[in-house]
Kinemage of the C-alpha trace (Angstrom):
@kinemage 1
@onewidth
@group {chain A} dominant
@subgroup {mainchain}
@vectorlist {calphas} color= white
{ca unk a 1} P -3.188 216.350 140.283
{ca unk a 2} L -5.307 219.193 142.001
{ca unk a 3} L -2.487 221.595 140.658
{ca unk a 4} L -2.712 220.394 136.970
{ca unk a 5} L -6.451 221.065 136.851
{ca unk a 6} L -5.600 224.715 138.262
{ca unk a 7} L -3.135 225.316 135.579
{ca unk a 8} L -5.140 224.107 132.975
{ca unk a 9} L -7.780 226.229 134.408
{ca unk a 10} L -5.957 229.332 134.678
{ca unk a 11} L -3.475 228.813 131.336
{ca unk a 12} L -5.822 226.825 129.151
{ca unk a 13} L -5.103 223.237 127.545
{ca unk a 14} L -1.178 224.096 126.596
{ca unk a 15} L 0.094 223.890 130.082
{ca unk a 16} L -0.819 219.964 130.912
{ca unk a 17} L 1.680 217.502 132.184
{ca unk a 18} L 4.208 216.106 130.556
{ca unk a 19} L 5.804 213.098 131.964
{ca unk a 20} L 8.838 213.399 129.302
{ca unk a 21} L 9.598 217.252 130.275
{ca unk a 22} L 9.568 216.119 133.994
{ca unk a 23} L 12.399 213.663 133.614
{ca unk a 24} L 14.252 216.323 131.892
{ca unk a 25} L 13.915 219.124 134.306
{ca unk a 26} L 14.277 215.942 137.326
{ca unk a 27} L 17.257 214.916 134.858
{ca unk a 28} L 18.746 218.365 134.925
{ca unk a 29} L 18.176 218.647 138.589
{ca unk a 30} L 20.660 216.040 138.964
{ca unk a 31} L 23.224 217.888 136.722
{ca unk a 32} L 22.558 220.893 138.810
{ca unk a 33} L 23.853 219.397 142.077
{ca unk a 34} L 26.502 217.107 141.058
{ca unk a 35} L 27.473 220.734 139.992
{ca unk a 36} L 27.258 222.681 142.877
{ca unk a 37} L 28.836 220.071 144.776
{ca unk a 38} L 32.119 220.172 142.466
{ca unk a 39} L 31.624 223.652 143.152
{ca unk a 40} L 31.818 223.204 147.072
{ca unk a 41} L 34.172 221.273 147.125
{ca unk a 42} L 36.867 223.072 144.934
{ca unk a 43} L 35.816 226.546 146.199
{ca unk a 44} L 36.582 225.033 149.822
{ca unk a 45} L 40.293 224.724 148.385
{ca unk a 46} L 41.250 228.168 148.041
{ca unk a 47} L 41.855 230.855 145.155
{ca unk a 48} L 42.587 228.318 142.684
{ca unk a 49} L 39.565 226.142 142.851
{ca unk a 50} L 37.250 229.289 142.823
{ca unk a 51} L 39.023 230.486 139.726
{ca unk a 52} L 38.271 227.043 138.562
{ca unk a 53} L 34.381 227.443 139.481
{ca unk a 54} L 34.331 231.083 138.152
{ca unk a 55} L 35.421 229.804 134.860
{ca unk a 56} L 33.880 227.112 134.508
{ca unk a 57} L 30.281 228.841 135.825
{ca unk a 58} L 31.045 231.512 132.687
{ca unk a 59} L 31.485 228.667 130.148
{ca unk a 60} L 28.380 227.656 131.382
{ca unk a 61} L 26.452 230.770 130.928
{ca unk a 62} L 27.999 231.028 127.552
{ca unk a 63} L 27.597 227.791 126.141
{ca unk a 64} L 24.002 227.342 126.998
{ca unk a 65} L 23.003 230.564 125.537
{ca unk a 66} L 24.190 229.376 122.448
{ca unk a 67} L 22.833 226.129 122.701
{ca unk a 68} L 19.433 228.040 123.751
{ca unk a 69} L 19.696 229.860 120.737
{ca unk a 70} L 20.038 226.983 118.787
{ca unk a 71} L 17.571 224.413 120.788
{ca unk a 72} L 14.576 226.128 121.367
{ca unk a 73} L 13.204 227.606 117.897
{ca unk a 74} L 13.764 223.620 116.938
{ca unk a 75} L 12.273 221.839 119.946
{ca unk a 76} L 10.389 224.809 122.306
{ca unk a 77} L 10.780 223.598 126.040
{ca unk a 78} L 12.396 220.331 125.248
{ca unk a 79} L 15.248 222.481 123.782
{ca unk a 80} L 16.129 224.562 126.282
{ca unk a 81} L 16.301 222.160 129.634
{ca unk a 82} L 18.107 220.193 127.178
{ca unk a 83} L 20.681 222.811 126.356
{ca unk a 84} L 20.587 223.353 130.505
{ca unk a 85} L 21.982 219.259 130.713
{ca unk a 86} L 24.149 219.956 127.957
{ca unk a 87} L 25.607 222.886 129.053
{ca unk a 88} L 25.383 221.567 132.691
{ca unk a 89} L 27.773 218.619 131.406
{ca unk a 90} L 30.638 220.560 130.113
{ca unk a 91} L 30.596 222.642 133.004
{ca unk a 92} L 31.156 219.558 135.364
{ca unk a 93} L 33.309 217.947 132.944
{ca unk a 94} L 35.815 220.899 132.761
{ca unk a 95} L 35.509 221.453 136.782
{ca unk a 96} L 36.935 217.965 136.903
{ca unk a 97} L 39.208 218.501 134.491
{ca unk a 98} L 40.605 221.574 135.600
{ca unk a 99} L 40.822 220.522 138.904
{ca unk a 100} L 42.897 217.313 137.766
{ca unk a 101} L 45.335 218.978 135.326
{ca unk a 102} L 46.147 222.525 138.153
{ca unk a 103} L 45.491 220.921 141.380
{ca unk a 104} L 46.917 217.976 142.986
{ca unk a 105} L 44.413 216.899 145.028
{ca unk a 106} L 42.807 214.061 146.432
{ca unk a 107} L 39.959 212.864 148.301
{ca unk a 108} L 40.508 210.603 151.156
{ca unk a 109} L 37.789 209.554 154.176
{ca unk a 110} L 35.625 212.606 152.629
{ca unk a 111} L 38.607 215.326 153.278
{ca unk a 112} L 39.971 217.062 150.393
{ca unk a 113} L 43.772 216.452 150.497
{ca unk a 114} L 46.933 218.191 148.532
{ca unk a 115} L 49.474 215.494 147.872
């Protein structure tokens, strides 16, 4: 907590810890990988998968600058890393999606295979 008291000393009394922001940002950390490793893993199949990703990363961008827009006037901080886990949810859920509906592929003993 030596790093709390040097915020607060630096910033003043609006910058203490908040336990409910953490698990938000450590919530939206999770989003964030199980992201990047759809990402990986459908890049590592060629042209289509990346066109996949590319879209998908643009929806992203998109989606939670309107949900920024929306979010943080109403709720500050909380707003935005929530629009992130929001936003971060589509973007997986149309990865998977996508990938499903375009490519037939499969995943067996950790190898991504065409059928």
């Amino acid at each position: 907590f030596l790093l709390e008291f040097i915020i607060i000393k630096l910033y003043g009394e609006r910058y203490q810890l908040n336990l409910l922001l953490m698990f938000f940002f450590a919530l939206a950390s999770v989003c964030i990988i199980i992201d990047e490793f759809y990402a990986w893993f459908l890049n590592s199949i060629g042209n289509e998968g990346i066109k996949i990703v590319t879209f998908a990363a643009i929806i992203l961008a998109v989606f939670n600058l309107g949900i920024n827009v929306l979010l943080i006037p109403l709720l500050g901080s909380f707003g935005a890393v929530v629009s992130l886990i929001i936003a971060l949810i589509v973007c997986i859920n149309i990865e998977v999606g996508l990938a499903k509906k375009y490519l037939n592929v499969k995943v067996k003993n950790g190898y991504a295979i065409r059928n």
